[in-house]
Every structure is written in structure tokens, then in C-alpha cells.
Backbone as CSV, one residue per row, in Angstrom:
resi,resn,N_x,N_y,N_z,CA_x,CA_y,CA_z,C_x,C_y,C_z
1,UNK,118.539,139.118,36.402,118.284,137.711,36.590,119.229,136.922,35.694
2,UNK,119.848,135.993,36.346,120.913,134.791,35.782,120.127,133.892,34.527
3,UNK,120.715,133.780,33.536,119.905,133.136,32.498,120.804,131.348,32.597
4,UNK,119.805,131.056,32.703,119.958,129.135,32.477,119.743,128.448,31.372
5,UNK,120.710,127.526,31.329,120.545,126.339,29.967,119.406,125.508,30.906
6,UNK,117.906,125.886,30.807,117.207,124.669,31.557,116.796,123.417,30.688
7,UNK,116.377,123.774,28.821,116.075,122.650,28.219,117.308,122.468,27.538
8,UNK,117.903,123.066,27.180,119.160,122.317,26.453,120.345,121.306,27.265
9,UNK,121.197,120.366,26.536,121.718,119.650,27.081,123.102,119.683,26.941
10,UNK,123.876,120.051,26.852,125.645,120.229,26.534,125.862,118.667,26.526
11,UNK,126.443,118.299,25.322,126.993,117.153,25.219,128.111,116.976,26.533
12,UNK,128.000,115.892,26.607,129.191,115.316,27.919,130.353,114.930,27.123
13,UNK,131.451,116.060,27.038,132.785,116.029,27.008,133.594,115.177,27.454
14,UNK,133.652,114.636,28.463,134.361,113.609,29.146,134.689,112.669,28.632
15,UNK,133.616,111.744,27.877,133.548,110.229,27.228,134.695,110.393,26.289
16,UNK,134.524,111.416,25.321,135.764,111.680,24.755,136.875,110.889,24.797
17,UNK,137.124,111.933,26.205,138.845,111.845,26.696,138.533,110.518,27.449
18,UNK,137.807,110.066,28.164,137.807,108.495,28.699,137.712,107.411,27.424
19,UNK,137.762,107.789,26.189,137.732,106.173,25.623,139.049,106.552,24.722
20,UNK,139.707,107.946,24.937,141.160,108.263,24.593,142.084,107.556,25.586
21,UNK,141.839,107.821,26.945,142.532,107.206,27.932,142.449,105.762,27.553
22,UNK,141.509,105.801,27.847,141.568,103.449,27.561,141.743,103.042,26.347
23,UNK,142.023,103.521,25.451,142.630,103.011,23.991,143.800,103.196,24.370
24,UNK,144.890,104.392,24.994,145.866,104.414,25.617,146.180,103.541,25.960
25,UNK,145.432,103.271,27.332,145.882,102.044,28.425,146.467,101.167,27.893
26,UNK,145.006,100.604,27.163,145.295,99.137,25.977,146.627,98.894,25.573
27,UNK,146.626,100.015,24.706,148.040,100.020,23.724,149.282,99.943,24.616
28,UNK,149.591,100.620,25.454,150.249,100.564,26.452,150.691,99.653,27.548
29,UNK,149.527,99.180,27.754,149.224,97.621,28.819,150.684,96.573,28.077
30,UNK,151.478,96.185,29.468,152.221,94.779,29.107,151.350,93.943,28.732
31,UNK,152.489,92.588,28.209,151.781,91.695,28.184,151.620,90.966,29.465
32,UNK,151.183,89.908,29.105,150.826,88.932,30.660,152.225,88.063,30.757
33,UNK,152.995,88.155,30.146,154.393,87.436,30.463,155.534,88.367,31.268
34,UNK,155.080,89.551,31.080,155.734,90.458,31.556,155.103,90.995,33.092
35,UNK,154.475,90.650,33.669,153.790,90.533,34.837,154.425,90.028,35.832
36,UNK,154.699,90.618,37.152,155.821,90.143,37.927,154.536,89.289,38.651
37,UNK,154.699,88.213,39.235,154.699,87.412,40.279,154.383,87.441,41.773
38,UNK,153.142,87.386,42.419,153.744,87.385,43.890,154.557,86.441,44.409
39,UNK,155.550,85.586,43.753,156.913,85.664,44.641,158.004,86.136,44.087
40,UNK,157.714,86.832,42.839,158.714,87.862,42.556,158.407,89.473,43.333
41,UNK,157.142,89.532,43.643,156.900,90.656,44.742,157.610,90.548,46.183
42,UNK,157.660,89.491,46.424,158.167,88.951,47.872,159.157,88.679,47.973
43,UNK,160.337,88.484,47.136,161.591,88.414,46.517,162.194,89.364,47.880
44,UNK,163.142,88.705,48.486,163.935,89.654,49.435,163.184,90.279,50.742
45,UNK,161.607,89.857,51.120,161.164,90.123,52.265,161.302,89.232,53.179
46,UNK,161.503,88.465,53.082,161.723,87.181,54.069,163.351,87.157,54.566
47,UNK,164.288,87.842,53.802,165.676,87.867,54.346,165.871,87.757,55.371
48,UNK,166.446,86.854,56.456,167.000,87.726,57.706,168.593,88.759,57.382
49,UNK,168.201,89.876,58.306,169.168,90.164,58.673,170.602,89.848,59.422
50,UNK,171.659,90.739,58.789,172.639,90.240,59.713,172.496,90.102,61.355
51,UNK,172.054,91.051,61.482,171.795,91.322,63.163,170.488,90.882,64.066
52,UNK,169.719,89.966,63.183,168.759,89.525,63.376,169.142,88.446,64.788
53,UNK,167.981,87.994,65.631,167.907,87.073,66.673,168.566,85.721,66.119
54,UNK,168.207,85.518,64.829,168.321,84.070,64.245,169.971,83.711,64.117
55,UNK,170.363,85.051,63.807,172.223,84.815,63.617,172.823,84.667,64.909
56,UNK,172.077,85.278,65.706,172.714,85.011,67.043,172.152,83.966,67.711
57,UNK,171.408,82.844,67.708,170.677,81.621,67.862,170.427,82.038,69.223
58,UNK,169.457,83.015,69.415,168.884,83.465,70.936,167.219,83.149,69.955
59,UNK,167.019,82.289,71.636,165.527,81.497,71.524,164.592,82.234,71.906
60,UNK,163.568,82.846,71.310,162.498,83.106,71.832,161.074,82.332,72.709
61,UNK,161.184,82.761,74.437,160.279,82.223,75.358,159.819,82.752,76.282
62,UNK,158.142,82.805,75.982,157.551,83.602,76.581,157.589,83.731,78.165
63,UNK,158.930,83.221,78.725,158.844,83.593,80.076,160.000,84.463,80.595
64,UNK,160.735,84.111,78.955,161.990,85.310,79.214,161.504,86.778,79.150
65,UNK,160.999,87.468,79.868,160.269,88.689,79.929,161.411,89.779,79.214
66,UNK,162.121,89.763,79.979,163.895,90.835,79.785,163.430,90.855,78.497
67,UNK,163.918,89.377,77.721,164.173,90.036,76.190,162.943,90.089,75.262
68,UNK,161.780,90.074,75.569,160.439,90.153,75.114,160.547,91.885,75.593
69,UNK,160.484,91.815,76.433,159.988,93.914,76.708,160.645,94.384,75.734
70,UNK,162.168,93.907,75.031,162.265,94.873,74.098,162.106,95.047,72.957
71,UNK,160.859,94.460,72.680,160.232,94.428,71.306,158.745,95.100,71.828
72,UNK,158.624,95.472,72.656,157.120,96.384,73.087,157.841,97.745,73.552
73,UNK,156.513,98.274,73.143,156.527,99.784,73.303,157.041,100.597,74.397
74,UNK,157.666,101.665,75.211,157.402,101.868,76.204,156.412,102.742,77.253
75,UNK,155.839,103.167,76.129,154.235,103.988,76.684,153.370,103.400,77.086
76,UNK,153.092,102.705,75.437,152.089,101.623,75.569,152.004,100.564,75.576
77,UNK,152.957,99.510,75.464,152.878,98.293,75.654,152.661,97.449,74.341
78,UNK,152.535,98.404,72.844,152.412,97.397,72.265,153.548,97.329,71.447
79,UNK,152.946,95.876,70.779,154.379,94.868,70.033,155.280,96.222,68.981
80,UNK,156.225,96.362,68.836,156.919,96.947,67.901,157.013,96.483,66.562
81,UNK,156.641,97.093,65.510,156.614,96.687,64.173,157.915,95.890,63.670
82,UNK,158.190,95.441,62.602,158.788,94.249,61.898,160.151,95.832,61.334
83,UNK,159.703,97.045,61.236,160.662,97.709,60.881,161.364,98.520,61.640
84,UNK,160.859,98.317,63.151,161.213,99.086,64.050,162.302,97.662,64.690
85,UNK,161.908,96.714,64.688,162.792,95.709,65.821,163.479,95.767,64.471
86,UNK,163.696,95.470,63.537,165.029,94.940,62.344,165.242,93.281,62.502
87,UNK,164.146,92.602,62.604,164.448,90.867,62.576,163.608,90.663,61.093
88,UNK,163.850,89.123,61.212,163.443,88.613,59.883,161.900,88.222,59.770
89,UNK,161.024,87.754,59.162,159.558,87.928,59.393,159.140,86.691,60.455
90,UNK,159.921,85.562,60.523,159.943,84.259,61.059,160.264,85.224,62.384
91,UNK,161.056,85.302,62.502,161.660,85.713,64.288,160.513,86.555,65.104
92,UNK,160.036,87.534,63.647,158.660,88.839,64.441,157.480,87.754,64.576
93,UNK,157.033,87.001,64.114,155.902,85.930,64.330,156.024,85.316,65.637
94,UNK,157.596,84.628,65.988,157.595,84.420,67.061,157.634,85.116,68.334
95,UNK,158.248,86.342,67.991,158.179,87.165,69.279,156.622,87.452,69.428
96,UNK,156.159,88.000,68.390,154.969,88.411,68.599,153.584,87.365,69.056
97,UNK,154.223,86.030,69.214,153.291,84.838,69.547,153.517,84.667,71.136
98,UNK,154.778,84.827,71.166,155.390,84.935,72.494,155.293,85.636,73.407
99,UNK,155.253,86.937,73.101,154.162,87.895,73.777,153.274,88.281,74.002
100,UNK,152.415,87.462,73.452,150.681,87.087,73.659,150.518,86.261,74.496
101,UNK,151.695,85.347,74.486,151.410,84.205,75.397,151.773,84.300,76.883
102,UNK,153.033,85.309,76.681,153.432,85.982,78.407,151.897,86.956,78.848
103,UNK,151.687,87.640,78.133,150.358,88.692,78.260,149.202,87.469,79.081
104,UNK,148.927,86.520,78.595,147.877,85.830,78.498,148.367,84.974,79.631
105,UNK,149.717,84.251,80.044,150.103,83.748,81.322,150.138,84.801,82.722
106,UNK,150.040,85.852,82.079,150.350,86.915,83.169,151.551,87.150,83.616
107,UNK,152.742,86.991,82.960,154.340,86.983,82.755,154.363,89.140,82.479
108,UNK,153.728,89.438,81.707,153.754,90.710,80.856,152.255,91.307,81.184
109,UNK,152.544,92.705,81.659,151.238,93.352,81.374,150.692,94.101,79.224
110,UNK,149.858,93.939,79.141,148.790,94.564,78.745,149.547,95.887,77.918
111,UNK,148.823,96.943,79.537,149.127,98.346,78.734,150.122,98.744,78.974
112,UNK,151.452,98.317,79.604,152.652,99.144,79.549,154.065,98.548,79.729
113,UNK,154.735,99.186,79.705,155.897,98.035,80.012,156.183,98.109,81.541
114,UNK,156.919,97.224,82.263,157.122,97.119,83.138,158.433,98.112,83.478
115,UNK,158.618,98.664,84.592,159.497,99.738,84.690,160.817,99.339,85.089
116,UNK,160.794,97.953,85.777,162.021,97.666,86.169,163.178,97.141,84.440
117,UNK,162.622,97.421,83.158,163.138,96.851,81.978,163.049,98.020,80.953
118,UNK,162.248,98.990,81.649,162.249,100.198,80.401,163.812,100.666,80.368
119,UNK,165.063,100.545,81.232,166.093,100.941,80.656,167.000,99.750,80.456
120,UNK,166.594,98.726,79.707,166.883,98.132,78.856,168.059,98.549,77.973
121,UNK,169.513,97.895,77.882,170.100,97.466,76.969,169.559,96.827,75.427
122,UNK,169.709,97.732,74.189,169.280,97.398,73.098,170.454,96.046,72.669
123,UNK,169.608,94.839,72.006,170.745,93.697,71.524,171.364,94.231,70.431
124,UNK,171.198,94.752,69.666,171.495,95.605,68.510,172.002,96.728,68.429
């Protein structure tokens, strides 16, 4: 038969090393001047690219279907991410407003792309 600690209690070891860690931290911790910024976080996300829609002053409208399909998927139909098209965050807002709004006029289906545009010329 297995013998058990049933009344005794083993001190909890842990606390220890947890108020070692956070005296660490402390000491360690910047100060608050040294704290970057969320718009020093955001610094350089808003760039457009060279090859972006905006350099080439092509308008985004939700009835131009052609150049809306090629920012959707071709399986499924949905919008392509901000790192997959390569535009600036302004340009993906608009496409992506724009293609809600063809979806919703009935310009664009839903779940797929339309087949006569899946072999699409990339602008890029």
C-alpha cells in the first residue's frame, strides 16, 4: 500500500520564485517615457505602396465588377486580405465597401466569383 502525506502540508514553493519574478519585472520595467505610442505603433501602416491603386489614380466603383473580382477569392468569393491585394489601408476600405455594395446591388455574387473574370489579368 502507497503511503500519503494526508495531514501534512508541503509548503508552496512557488510564491518564492513568483515574488522573485516580480521584483525582477519591477526592476527591469521601462520607464513610462520610454513607452512607444500607438502612433508610434502605427508608424508606416498606413503607407501606400508603390504599386498601389492610388498611384495609378484608378477609381474604385461598385459597378466596375472586372476590377472588383480581383480582390475576391476564387473559390469562395471572399474579399482578399490587405496583404494579399498589396494596396494601402484607405484603397482596401474602399474596395472592400465597394464590394458589399455590388454584392448587395446584385452586380457580384455572394459565394463565388463569376467565371467569365476568374482568368483575370493581375494589375500588378
Amino acid at each position: 500500500m502507497a503511503s500519503r502525506c494526508i495531514g501534512k502540508q508541503v509548503p508552496f514553493i512557488s510564491n518564492v520564485f513568483r515574488s522573485r519574478t516580480v521584483a525582477a519585472y519591477y526592476s527591469t520595467k521601462k520607464s513610462t517615457s520610454d513607452k512607444l505610442t500607438w502612433r508610434d505603433k502605427m508608424e508606416g501602416v498606413n503607407d501606400c505602396p508603390k504599386n498601389c491603386l492610388c498611384s495609378k489614380n484608378i477609381e474604385t466603383d461598385y459597378k466596375n465588377v472586372q476590377l472588383l473580382s480581383q480582390f475576391t477569392s476564387g473559390q469562395t468569393g471572399m474579399i482578399l486580405p490587405r496583404n494579399v491585394t498589396k494596396v494601402c489601408l484607405k484603397k482596401q476600405r474602399e474596395i472592400a465597401l465597394a464590394i458589399r455594395r455590388s454584392r448587395t446591388m446584385g452586380f457580384m455574387p455572394y459565394t463565388y466569383k463569376l467565371p467569365e473574370y476568374l482568368d483575370n489579368p493581375k494589375l500588378f
